[in-house]
PATI-858918 format. One line per 4 residues: their letters; for each residue x, y, z of C-alpha. Coordinates in nm, 4 decimals. Each point is the difference from the previous one (the first is absolute). Example, Ala and Ser with C-alpha at 12.3 -4.5 7.8 and 13.67 -1.06 7.14 Angstrom:
BEGIN
AS> 1.2300,-0.4500,0.7800; 0.1370,0.3440,-0.0660
// end
This chain:
BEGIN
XXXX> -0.5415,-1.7561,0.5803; 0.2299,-0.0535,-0.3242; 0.2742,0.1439,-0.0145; 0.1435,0.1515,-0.3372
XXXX> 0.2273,-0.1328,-0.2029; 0.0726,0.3313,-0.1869; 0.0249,0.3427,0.1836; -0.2829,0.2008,0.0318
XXXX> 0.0104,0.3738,0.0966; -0.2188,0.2771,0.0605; 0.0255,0.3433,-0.1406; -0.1778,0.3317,0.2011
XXXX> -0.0585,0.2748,-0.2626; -0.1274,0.3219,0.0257; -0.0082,0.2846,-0.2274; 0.1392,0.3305,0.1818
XXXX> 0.0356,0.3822,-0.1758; 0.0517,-0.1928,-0.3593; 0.2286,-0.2725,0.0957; -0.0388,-0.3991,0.1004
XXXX> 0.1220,-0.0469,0.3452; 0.0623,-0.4077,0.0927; 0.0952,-0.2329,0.2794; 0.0879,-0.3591,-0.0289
XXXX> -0.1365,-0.2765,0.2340; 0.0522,-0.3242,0.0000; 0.1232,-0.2707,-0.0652; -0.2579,-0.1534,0.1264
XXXX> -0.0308,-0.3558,0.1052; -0.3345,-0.1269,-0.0303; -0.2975,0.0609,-0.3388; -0.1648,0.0902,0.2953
XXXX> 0.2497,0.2218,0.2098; -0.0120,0.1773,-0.3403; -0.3646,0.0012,-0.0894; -0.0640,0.1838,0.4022
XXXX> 0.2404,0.2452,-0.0698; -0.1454,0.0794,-0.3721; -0.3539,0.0572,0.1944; 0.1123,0.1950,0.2868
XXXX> -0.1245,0.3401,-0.0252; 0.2224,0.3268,-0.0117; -0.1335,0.3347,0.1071; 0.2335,0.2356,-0.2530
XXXX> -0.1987,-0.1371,-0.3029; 0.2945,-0.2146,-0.1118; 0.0120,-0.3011,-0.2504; 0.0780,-0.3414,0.0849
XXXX> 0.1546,-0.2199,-0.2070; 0.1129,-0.3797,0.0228; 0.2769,-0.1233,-0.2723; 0.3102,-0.1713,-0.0821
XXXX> 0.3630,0.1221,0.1090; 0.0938,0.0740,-0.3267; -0.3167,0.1926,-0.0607; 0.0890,0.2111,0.2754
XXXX> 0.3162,0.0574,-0.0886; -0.1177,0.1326,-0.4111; -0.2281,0.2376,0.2470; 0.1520,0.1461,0.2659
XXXX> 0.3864,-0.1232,-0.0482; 0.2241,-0.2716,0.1614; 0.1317,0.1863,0.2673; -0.3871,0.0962,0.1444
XXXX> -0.0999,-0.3841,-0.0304; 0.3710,-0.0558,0.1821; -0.0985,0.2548,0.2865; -0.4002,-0.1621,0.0376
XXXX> -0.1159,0.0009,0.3299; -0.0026,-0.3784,0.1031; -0.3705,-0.1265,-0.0349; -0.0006,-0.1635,0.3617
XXXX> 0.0941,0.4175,0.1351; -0.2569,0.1451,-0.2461; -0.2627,-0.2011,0.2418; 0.1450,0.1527,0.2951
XX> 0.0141,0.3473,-0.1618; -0.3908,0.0181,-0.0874
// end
């Protein structure tokens, strides 16, 4: 496994009653801790997405990439 040398987070999107609802994930360790999470499936027809933290930040704001949910919970979670 290599591990990163920038941070890499995942963004959950889904579009609800004309609105883009998001949650952060990450950082994640690994290309590969990354790459799983990007192909794990979601049953509420959301999008995945895997970018940088200041990417995430021009989407969904600091403070949500702040508050993400730890990568190494998000495998507990699902």
């Amino acid at each position: 496994m290599r591990k990163r040398k920038n941070s890499m987070y995942g963004v959950s999107s889904k579009y609800d009653f004309g609105q883009w609802n998001h949650i952060v994930y990450g950082p994640f360790e690994t290309e590969s801790q990354a790459q799983e999470w990007l192909q794990a499936e979601e049953y509420d027809f959301r999008e995945r997405e895997l970018m940088s933290k200041s990417a995430a930040i021009r989407l969904v704001g600091r403070k949500a990439v702040e508050n993400a949910i730890p990568a190494k919970l998000e495998a507990i979670i699902w």
